[in-house]
C-alpha positions as CSV (number, residue, x, y, z in Angstrom):
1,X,-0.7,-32.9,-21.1
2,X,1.2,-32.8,-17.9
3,X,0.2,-34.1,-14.9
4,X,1.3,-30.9,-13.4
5,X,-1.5,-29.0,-15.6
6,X,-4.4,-29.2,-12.8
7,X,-2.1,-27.3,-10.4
8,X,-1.8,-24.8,-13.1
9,X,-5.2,-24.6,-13.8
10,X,-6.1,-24.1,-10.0
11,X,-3.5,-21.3,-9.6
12,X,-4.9,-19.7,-12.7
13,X,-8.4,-19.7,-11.3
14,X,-7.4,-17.9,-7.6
15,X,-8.1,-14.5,-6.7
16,X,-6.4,-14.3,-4.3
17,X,-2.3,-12.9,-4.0
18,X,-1.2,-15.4,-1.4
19,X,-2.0,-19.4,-1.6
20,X,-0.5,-21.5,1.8
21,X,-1.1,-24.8,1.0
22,X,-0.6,-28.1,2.4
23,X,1.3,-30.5,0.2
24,X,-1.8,-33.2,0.8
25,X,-3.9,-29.6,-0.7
26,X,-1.4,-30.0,-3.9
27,X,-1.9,-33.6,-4.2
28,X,-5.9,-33.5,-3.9
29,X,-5.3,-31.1,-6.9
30,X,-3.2,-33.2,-8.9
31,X,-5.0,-36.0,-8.1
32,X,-1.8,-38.2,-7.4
33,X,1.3,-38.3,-4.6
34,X,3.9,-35.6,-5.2
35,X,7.5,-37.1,-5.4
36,X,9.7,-38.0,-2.7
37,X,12.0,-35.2,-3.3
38,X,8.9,-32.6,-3.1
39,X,8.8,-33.5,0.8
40,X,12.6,-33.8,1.3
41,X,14.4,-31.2,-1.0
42,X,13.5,-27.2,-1.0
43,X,14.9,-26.9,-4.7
44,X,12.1,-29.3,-6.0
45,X,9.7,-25.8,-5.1
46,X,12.6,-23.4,-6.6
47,X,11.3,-21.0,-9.4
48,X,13.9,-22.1,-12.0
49,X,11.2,-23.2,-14.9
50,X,12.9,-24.6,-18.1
51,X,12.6,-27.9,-18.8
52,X,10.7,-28.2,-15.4
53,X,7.7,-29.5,-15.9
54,X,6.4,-28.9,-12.3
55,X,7.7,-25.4,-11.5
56,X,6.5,-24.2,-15.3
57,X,3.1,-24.9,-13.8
58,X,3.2,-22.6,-11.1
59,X,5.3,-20.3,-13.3
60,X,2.9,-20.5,-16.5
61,X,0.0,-19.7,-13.9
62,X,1.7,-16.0,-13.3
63,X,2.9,-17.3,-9.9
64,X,5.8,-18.0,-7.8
65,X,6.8,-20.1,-4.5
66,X,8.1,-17.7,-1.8
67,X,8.7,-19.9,0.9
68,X,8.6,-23.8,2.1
69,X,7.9,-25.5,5.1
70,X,8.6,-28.7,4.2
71,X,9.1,-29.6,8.0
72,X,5.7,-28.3,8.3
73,X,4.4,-29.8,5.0
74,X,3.7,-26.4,3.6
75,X,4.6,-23.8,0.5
76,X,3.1,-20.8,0.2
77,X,2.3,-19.3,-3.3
78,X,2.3,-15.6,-4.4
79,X,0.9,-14.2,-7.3
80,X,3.2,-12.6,-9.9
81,X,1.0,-10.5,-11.7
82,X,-2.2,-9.3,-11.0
83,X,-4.2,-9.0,-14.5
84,X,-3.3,-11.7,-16.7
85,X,-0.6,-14.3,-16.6
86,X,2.6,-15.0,-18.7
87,X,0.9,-18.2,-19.6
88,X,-1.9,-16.3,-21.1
89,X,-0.4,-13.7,-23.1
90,X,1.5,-16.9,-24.5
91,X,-1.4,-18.2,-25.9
92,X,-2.6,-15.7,-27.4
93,X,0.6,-14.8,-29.5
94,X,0.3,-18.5,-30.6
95,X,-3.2,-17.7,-31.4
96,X,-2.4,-14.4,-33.8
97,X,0.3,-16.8,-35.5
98,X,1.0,-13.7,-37.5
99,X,4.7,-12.5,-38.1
100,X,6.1,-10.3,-36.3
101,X,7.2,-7.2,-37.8
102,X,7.4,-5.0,-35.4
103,X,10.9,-2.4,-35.9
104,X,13.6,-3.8,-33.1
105,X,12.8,-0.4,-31.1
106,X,9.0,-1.4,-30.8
107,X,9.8,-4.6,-29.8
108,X,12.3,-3.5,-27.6
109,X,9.4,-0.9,-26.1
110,X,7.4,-4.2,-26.0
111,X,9.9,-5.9,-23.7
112,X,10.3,-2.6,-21.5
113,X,6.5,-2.3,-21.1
114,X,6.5,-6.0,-20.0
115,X,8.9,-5.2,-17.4
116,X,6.8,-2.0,-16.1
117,X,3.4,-3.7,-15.8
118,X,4.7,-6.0,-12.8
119,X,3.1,-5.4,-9.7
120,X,5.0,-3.0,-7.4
121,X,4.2,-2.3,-3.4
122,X,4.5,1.3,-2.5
123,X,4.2,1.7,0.9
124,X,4.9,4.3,3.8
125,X,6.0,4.3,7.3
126,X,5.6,7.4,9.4
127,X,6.1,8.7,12.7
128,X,3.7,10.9,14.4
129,X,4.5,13.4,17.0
130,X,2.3,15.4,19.4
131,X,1.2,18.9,19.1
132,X,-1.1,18.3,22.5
133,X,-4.6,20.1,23.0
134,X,-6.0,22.0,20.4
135,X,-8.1,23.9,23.4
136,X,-4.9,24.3,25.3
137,X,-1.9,24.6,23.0
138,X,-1.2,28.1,21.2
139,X,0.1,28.6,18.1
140,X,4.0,30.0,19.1
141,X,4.3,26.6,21.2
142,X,7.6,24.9,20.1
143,X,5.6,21.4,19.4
144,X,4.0,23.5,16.7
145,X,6.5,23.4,14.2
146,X,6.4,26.2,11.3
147,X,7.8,23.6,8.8
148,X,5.5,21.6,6.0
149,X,4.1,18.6,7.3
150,X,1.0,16.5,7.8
151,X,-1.5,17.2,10.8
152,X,-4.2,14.7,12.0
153,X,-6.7,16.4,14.1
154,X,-8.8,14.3,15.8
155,X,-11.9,14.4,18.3
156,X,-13.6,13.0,20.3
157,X,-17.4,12.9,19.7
158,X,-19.9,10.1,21.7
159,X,-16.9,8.4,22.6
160,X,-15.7,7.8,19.1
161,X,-12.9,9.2,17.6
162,X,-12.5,11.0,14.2
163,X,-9.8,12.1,12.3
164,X,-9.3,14.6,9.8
165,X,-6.0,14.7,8.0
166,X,-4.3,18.0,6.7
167,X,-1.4,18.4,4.6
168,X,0.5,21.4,5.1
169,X,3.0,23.2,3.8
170,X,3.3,25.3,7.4
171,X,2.3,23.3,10.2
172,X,1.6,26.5,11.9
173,X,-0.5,28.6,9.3
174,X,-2.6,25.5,9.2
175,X,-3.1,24.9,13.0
176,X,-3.9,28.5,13.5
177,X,-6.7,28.0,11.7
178,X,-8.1,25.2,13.3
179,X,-7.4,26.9,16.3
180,X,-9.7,29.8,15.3
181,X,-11.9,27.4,13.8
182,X,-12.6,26.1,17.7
183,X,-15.4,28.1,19.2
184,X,-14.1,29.5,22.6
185,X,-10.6,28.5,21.8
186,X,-7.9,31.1,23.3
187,X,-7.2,32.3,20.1
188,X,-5.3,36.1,20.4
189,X,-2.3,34.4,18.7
190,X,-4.5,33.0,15.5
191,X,-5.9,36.2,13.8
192,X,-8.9,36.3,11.5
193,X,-11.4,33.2,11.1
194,X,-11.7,31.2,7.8
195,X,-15.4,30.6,7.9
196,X,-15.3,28.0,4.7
197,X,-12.6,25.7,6.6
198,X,-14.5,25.9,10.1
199,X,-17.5,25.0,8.4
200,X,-15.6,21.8,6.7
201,X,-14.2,20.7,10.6
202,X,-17.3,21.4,12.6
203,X,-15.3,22.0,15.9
204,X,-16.8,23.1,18.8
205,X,-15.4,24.0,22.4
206,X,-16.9,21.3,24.1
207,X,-15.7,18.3,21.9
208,X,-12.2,17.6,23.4
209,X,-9.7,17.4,20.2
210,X,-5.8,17.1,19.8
211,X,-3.4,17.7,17.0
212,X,-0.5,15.3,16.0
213,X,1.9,15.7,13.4
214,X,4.4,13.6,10.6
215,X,7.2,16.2,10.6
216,X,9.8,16.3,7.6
217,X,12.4,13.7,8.1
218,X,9.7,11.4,10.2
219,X,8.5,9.6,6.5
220,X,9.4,7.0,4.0
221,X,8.4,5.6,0.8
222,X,9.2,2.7,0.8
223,X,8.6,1.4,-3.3
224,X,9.5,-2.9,-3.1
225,X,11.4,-2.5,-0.2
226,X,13.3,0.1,-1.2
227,X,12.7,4.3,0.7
228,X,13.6,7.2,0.6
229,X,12.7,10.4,3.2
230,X,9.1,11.9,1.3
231,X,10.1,15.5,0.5
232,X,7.1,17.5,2.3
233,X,8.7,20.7,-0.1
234,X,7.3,19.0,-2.9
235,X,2.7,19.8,-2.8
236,X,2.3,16.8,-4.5
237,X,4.7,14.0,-2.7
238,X,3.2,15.8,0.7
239,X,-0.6,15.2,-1.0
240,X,0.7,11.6,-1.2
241,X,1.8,11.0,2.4
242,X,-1.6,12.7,3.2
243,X,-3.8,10.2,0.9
244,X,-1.6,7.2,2.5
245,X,-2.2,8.1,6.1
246,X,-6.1,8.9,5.4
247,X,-6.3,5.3,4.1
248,X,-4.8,4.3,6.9
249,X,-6.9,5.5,9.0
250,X,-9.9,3.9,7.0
251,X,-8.3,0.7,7.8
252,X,-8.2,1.0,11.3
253,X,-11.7,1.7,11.3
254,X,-11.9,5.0,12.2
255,X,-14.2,7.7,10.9
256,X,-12.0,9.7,9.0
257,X,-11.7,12.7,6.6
258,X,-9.0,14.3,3.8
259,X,-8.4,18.2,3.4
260,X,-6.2,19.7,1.2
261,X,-5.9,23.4,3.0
């Protein structure tokens, strides 16, 4: 048994992705003083594993060390893989104790699998740009582009705001149609009134409401740091800018709705 093993075991145990801790919260855990050189060297907390004992028990536990602080007496943790651990899959493959006899190509699919169940981050960053006043703006302004895009309506109802987000693959088909939607809206530019998507926004001349829009070129997936511009031309990259921005606006805490016109 190591005497690393209760730091293991803790790790192990967490929920959580990110552990900050404070060297005196390691020792507590180990139950004993961490060496001199784990308060006076950074590559005492490097991720290197092998024939060391201490970083194997962090690395066992399906975690990592990101960053120190030793100034600071601090390292912070973060978790490798979400469901399961390294440590845990070997056990159980010392449990089967069974030969392996697998062909090289499924083992080889083995090893690729193991590489595609790591966690990945996909993330977006997006730029929103003004289309103004639903009430005010007609549909052959310029800020109305006739490109795809994404449009958030939002209004204005008791003093608390609620969006609706639209994906679109014309900005101004769509916005005509809200536009018409809006009872005692100008609306000679819009044409004929879709009853079923009026009914769906609920808009009504006197609740104020304006229309921004993410506008091809304005976002980015970003997967582990890495993006690329999302191509709007494609329905179901544009559907996934869409669900991204509507969860965003979930986070912020505003009342918010997703409609795929």
């Amino acid at each position: 048994m190591s005497k690393y093993d209760p730091l293991r075991e803790h790790l192990a145990r967490l929920d959580d992705v990110v552990w900050a801790a404070k060297l005196t919260d390691v020792e507590e855990i180990l139950g004993s003083n961490l060496p001199r050189s784990a308060r006076e060297h950074r590559t005492w907390w490097a991720n290197s594993g092998g024939s060391l004992v201490h970083q194997n028990a962090w690395l066992d536990a399906g975690w990592r060390v990101e960053r120190t602080d030793l100034p600071r007496n601090v390292v912070v943790f973060r978790r490798l893989r979400i469901g399961g651990t390294p440590l845990a899959e070997m056990n159980g493959r010392a449990n089967g104790g069974a030969r392996d006899n697998r062909s090289a190509s499924e083992k080889q699919l083995s090893r690729t699998m193991a590489t595609l169940r790591q966690p990945v981050t996909v993330t977006l960053r997006a730029e929103w740009t003004a289309m103004g006043e639903v009430q005010k703006v007609p549909c052959s302004e310029s800020s109305v582009p006739a490109s795809s895009g994404i449009i958030r309506l939002t209004t204005l109802k008791d003093n608390v705001p609620t969006t609706t987000i639209l994906p679109a693959s014309a900005v101004q088909s769509v916005y005509r149609k809200i536009r018409m939607a809006m009872k005692g809206a100008d609306g000679a530019d819009c044409g004929q009134l879709d009853e079923g998507f009026a009914k769906m926004l609920n808009l009504s001349e006197s609740i104020p409401a304006e229309c921004d829009v993410v506008k091809p070129g304005n976002a980015w997936i970003l997967t582990d740091g890495r993006g690329r511009k999302a191509n709007f031309d494609d329905a179901a990259e544009r559907d996934l800018v869409a669900q991204l921005l509507y969860i965003q606006e979930l986070q912020s805490g505003r009342e918010a709705t997703l409609i795929r016109t």
